[in-house]
Every structure is written in structure tokens, then in C-alpha cells.
CHARMM-style PDB file with segment names, atoms N, HN, CA, C and O in Angstrom:
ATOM      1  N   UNK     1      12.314  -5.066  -3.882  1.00  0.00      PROA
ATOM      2  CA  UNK     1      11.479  -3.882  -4.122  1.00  0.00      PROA
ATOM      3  C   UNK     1      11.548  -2.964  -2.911  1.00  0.00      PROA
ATOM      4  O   UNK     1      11.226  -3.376  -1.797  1.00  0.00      PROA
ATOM      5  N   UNK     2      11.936  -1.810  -3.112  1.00  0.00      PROA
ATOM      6  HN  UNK     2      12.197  -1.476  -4.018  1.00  0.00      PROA
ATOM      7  CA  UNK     2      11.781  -0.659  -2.127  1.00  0.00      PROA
ATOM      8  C   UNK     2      10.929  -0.068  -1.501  1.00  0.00      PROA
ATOM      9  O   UNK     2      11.174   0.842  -2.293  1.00  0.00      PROA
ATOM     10  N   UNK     3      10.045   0.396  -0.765  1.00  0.00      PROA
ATOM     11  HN  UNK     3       9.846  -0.343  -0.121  1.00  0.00      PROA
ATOM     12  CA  UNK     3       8.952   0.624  -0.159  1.00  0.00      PROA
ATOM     13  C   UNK     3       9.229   2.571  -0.222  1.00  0.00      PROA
ATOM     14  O   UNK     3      10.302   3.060   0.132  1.00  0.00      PROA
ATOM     15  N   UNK     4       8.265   3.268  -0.637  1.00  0.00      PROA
ATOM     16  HN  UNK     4       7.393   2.871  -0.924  1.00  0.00      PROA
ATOM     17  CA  UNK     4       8.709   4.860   0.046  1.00  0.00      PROA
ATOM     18  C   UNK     4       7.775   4.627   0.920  1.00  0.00      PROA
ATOM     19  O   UNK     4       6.651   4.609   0.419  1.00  0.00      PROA
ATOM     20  N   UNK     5       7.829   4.416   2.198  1.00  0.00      PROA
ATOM     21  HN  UNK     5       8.742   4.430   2.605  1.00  0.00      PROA
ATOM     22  CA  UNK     5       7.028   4.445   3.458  1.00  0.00      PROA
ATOM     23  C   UNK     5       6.153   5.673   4.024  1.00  0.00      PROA
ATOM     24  O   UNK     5       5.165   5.554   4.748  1.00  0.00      PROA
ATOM     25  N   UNK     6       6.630   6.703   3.620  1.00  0.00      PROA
ATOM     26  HN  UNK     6       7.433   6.800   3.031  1.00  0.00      PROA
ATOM     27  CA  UNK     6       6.132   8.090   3.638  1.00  0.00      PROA
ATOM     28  C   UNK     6       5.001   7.933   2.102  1.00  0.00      PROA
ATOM     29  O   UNK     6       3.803   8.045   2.363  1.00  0.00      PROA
ATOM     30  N   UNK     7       5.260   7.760   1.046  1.00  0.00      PROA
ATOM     31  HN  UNK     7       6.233   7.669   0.834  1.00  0.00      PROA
ATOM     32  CA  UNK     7       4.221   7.692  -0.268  1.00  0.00      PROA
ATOM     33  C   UNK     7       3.107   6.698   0.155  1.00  0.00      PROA
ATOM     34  O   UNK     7       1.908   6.931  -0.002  1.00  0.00      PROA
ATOM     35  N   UNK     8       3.555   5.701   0.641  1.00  0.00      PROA
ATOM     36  HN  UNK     8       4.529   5.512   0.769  1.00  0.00      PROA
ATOM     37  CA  UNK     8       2.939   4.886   1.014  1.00  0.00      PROA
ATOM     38  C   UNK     8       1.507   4.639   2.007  1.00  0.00      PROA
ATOM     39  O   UNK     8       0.563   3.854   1.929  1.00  0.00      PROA
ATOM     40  N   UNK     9       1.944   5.920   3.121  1.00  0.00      PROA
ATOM     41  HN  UNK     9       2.711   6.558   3.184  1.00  0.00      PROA
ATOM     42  CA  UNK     9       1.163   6.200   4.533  1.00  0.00      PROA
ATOM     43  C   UNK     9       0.080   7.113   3.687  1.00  0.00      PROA
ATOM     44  O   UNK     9      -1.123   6.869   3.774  1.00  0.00      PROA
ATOM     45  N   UNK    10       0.720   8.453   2.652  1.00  0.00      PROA
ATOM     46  HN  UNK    10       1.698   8.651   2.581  1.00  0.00      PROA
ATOM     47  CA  UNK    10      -0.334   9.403   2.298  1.00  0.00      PROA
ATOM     48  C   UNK    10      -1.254   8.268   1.260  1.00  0.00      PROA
ATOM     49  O   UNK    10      -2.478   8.160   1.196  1.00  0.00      PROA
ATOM     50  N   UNK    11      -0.319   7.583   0.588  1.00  0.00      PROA
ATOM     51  HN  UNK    11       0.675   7.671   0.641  1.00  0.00      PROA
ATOM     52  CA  UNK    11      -1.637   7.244  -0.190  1.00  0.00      PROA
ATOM     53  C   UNK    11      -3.293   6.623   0.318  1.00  0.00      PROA
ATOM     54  O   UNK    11      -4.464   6.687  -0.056  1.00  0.00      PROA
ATOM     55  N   UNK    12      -2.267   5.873   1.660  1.00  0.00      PROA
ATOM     56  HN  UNK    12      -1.316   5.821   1.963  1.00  0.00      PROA
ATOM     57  CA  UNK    12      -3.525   5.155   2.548  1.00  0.00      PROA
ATOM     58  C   UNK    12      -4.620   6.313   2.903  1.00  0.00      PROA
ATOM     59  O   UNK    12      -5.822   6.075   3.025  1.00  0.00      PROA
ATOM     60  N   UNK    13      -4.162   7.305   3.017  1.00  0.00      PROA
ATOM     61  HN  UNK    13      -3.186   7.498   2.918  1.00  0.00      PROA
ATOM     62  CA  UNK    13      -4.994   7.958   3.651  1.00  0.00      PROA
ATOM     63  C   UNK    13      -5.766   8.618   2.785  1.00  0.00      PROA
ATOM     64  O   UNK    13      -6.653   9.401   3.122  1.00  0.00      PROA
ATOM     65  N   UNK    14      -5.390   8.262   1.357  1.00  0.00      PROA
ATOM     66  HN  UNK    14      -4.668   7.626   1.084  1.00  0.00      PROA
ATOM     67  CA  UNK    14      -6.362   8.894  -0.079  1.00  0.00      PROA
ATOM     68  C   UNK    14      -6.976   7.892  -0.256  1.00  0.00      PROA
ATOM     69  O   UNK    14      -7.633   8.050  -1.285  1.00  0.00      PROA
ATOM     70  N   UNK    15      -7.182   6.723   0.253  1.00  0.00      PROA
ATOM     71  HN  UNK    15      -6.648   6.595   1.089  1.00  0.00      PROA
ATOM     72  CA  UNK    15      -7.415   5.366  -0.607  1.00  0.00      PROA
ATOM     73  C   UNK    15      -9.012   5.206   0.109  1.00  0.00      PROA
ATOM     74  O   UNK    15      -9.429   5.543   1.217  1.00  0.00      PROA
ATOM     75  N   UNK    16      -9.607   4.609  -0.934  1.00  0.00      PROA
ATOM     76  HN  UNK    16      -9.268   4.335  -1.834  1.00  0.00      PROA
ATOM     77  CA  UNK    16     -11.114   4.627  -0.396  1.00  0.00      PROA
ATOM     78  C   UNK    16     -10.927   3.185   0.375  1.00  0.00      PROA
ATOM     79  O   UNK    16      -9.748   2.917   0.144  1.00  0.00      PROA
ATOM     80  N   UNK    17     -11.426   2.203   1.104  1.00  0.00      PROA
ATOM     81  HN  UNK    17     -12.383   2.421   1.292  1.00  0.00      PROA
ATOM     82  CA  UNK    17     -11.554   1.182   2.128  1.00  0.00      PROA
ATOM     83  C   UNK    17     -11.785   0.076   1.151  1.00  0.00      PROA
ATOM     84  O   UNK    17     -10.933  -0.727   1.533  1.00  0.00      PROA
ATOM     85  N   UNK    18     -12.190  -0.301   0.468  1.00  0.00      PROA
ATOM     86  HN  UNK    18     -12.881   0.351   0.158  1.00  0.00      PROA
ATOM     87  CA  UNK    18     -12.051  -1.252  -0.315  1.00  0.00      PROA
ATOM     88  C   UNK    18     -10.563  -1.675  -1.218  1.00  0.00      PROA
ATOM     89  O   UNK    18      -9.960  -2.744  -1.312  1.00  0.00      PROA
ATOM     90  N   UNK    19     -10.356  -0.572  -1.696  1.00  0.00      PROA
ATOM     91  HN  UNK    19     -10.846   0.297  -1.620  1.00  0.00      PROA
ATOM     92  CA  UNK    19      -9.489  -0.497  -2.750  1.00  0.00      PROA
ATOM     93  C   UNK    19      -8.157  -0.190  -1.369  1.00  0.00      PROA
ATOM     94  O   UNK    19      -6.983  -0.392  -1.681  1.00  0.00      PROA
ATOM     95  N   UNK    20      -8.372   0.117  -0.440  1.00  0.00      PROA
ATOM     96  HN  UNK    20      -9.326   0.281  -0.187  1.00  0.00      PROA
ATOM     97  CA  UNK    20      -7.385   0.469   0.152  1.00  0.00      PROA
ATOM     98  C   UNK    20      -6.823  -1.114   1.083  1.00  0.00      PROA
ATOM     99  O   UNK    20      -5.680  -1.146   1.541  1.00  0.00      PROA
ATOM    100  N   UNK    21      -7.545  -2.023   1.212  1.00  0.00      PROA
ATOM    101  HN  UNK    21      -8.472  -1.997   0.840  1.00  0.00      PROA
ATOM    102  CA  UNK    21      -6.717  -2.946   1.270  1.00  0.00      PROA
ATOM    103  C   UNK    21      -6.842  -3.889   0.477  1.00  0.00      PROA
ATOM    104  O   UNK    21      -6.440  -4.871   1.102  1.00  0.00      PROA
ATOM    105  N   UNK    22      -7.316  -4.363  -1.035  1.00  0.00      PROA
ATOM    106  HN  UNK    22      -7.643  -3.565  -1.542  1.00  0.00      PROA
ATOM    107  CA  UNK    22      -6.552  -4.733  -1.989  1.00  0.00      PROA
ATOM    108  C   UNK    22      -4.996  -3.713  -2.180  1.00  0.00      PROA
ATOM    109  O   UNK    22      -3.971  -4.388  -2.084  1.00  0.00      PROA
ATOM    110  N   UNK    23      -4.872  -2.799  -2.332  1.00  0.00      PROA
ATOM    111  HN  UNK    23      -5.705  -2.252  -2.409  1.00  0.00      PROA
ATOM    112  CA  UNK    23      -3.802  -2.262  -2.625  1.00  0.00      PROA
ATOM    113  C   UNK    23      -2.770  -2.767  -1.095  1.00  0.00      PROA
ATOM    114  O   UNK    23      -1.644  -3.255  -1.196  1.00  0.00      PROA
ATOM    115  N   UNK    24      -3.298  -2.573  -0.108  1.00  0.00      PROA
ATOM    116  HN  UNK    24      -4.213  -2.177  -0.026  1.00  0.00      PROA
ATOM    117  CA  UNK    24      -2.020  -2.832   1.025  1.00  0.00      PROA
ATOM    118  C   UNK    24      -1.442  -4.352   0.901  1.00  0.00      PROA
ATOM    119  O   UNK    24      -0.260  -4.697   0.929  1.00  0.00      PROA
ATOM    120  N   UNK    25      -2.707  -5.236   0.744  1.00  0.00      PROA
ATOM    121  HN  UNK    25      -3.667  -4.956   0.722  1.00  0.00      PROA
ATOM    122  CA  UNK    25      -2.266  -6.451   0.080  1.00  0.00      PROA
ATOM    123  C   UNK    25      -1.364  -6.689  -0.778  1.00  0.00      PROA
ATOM    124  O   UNK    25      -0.504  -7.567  -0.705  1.00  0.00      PROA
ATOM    125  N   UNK    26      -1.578  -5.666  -1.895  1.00  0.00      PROA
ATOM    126  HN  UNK    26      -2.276  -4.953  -1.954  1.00  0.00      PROA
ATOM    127  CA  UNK    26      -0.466  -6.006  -3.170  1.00  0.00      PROA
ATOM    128  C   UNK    26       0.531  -5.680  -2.469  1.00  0.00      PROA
ATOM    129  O   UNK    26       1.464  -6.410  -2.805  1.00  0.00      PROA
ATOM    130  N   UNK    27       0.996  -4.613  -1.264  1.00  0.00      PROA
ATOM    131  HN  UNK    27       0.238  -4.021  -0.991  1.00  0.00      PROA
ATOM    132  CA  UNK    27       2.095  -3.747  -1.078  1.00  0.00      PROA
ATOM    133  C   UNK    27       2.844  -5.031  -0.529  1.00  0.00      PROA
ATOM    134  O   UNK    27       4.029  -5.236  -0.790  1.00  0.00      PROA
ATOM    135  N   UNK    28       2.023  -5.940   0.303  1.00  0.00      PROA
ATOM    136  HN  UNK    28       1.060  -5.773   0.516  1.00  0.00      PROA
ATOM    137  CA  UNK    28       2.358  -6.668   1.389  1.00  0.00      PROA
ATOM    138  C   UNK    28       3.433  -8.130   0.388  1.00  0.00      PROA
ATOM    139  O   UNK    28       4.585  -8.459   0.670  1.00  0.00      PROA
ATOM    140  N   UNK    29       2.675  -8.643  -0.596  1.00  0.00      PROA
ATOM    141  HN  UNK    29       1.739  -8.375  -0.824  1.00  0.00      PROA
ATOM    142  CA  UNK    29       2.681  -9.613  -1.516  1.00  0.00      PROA
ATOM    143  C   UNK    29       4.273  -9.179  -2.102  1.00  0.00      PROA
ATOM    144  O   UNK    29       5.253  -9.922  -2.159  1.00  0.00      PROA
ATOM    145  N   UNK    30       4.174  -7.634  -2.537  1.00  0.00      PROA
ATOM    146  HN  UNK    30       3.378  -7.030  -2.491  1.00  0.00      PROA
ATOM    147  CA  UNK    30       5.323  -7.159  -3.287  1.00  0.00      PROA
ATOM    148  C   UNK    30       6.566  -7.163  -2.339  1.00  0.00      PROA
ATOM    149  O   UNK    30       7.717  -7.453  -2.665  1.00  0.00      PROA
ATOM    150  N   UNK    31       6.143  -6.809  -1.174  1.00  0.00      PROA
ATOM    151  HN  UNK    31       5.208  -6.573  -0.909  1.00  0.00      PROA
ATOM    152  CA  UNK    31       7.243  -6.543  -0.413  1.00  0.00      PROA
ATOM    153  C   UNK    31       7.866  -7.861   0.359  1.00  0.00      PROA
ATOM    154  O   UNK    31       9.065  -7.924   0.633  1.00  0.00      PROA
ATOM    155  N   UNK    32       6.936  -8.896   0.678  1.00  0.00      PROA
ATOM    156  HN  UNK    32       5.963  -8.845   0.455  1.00  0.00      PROA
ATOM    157  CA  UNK    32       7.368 -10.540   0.865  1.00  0.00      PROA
ATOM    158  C   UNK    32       8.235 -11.094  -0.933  1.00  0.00      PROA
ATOM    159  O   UNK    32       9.174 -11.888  -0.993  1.00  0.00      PROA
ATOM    160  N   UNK    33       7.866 -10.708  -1.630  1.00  0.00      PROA
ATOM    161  HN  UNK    33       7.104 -10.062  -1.581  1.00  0.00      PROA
ATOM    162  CA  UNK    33       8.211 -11.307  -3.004  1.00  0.00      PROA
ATOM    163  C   UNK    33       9.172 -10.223  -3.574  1.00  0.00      PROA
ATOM    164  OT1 UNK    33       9.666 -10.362  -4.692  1.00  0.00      PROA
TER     165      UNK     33
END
């Protein structure tokens, strides 16, 4: 799986704190797997 590292940084910075690291988690999970 490919990462856009740039899509990736803005979204963090849209992402509310909860939801923003469940989601980095998934990124993390996806990107080990």
C-alpha cells in the first residue's frame, strides 16, 4: 500500500484528536500490513 504523505499530513491537520489517532493507527496497521 502506498502512502500520499503530503494527503496524509493535511488530513491530520483536519482530523479532530480522537478520530485522528484511530485513523493514524489504521495508517500505521496498513502500512506494516
Amino acid at each position: 500500500m502506498t502512502l500520499d504523505v503530503g494527503g496524509v499530513a493535511r488530513g491530520l491537520l483536519t482530523w479532530d484528536k480522537q478520530e485522528h489517532l484511530v485513523k493514524l493507527a489504521i495508517l500505521i496497521l496498513a502500512a506494516v500490513l
